[in-house]
FINURO-659791 format. One record per residue: y, x, z negated of N, C-alpha, C in turn; residue number from 1. Coordinates in steps of 0.02 Angstrom, whole numbers, plus 50000, padded with zeros to 5 digits. Example, Ala and Ser with C-alpha at 12.3 -4.5 7.8 and 13.67 -1.06 7.14 Angstrom:
BEGIN
> nnorth; neast; nup; canorth; caeast; caup; cnorth; ceast; cup; guvo
> 49716; 50660; 49610; 49775; 50615; 49610; 49835; 50660; 49610; 1
> 49888; 50642; 49646; 49947; 50684; 49643; 50002; 50645; 49606; 2
END
This chain:
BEGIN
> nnorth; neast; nup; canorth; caeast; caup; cnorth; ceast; cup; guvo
> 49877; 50692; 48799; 49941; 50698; 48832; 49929; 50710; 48907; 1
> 49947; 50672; 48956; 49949; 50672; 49038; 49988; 50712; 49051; 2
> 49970; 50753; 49107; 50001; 50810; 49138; 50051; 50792; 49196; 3
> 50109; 50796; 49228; 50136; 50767; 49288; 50117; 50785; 49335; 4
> 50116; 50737; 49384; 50090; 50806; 49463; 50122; 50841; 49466; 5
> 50081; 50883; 49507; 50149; 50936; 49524; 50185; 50908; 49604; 6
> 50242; 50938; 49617; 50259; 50925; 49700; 50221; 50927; 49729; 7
> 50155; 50979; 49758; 50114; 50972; 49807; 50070; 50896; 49803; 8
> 50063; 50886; 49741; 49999; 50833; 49716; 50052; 50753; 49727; 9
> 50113; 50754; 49745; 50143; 50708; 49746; 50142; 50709; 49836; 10
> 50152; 50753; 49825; 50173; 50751; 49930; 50105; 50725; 49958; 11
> 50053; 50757; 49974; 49991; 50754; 49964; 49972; 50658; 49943; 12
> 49991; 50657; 49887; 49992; 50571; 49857; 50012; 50545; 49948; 13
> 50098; 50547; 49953; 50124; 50503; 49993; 50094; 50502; 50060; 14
> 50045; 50574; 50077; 50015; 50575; 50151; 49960; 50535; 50150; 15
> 49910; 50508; 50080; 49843; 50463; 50085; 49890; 50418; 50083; 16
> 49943; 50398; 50074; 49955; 50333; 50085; 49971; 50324; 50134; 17
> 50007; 50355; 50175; 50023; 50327; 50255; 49979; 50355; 50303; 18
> 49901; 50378; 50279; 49848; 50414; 50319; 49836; 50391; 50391; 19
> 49815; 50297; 50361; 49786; 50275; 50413; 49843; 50247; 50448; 20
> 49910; 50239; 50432; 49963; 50203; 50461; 49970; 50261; 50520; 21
> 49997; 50328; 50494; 49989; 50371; 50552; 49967; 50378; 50601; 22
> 49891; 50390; 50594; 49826; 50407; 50637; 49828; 50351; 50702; 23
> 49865; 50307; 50688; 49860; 50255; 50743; 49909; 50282; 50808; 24
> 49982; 50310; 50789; 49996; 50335; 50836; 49991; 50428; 50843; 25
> 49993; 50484; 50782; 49994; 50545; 50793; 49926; 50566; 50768; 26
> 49861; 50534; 50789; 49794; 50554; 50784; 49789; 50614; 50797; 27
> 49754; 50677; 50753; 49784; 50735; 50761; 49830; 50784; 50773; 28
> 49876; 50744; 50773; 49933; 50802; 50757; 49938; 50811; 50694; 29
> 50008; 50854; 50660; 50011; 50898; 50604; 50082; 50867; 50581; 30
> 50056; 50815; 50502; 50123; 50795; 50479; 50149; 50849; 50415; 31
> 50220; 50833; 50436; 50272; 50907; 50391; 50287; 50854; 50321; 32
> 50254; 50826; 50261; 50306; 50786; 50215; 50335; 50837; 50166; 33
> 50399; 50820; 50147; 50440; 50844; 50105; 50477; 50794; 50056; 34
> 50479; 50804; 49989; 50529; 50746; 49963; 50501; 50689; 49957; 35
> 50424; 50683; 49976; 50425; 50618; 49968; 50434; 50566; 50033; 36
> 50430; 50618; 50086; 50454; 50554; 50149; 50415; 50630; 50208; 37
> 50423; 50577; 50265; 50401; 50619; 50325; 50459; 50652; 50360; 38
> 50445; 50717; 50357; 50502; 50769; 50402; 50479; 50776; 50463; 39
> 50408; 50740; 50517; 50406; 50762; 50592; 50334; 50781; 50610; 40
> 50311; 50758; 50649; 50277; 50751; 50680; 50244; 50820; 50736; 41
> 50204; 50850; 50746; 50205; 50913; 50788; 50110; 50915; 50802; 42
> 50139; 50957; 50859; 50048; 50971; 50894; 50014; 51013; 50857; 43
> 50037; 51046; 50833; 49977; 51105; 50799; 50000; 51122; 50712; 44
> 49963; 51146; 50713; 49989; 51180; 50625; 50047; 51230; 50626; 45
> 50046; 51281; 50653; 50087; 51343; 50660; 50165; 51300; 50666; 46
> 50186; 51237; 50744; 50253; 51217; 50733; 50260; 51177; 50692; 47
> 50234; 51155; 50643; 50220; 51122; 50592; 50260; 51160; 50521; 48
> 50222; 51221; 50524; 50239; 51275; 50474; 50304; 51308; 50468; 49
> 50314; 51311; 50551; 50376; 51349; 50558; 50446; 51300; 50549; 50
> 50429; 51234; 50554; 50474; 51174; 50564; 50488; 51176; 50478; 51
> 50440; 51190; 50437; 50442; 51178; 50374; 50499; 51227; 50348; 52
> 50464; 51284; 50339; 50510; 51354; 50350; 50566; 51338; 50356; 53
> 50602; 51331; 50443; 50657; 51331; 50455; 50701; 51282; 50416; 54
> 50659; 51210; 50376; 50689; 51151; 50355; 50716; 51156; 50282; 55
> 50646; 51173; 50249; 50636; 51193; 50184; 50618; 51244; 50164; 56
> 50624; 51300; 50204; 50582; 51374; 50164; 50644; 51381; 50082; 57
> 50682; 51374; 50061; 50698; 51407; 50025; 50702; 51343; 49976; 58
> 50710; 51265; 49999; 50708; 51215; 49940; 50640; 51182; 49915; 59
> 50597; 51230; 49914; 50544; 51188; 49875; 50460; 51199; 49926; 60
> 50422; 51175; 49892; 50368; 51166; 49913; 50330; 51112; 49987; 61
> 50319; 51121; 50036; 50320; 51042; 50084; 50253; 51053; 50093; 62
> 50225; 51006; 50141; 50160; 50993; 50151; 50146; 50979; 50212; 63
> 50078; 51023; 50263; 50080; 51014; 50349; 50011; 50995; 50323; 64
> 49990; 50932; 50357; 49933; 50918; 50331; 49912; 50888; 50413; 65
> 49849; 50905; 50430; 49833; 50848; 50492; 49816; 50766; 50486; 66
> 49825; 50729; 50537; 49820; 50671; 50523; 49769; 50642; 50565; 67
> 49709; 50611; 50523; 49647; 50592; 50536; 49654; 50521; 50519; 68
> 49609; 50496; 50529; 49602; 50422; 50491; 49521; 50430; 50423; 69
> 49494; 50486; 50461; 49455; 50501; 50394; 49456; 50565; 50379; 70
> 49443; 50604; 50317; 49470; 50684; 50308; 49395; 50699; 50331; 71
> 49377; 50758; 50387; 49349; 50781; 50394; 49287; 50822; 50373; 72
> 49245; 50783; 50344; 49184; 50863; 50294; 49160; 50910; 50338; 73
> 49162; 50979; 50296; 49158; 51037; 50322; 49076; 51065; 50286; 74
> 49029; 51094; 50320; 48985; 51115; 50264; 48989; 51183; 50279; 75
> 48985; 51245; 50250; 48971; 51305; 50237; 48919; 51313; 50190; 76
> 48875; 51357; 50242; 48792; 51358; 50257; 48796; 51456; 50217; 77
END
């Protein structure tokens, strides 16, 4: 029996799909998706967060994710 995504794992879904479409014009900035679609564009994480908050803090789960054209590896040594 398959499990459904959950909202984050769907939102998340819709940001690898428009990864590299993004990165062409908001190369590092911080996208807000909600619902399934893009809520905005912002310089840092924090107005990102707070944009979320003010939009959706009380309907649901959203997603500030940065926008790369490749996800960044991190190593911890």
């Amino acid at each position: 029996m398959a499990t459904q995504p959950t909202n984050l794992e769907r939102q998340f879904s819709f940001f690898e799909q428009h990864r590299v479409e993004w990165s062409r014009q908001h190369q590092g900035e911080f996208v807000l998706v909600f619902d399934g679609r893009e809520a905005g564009f912002y310089p840092d994480y924090e107005s990102a967060f707070r944009a979320g908050l003010k939009k959706f803090g009380s309907q649901g789960q959203f997603l500030v994710q940065q926008v790369c054209a490749v996800e960044p590896v991190f190593f911890i040594y």
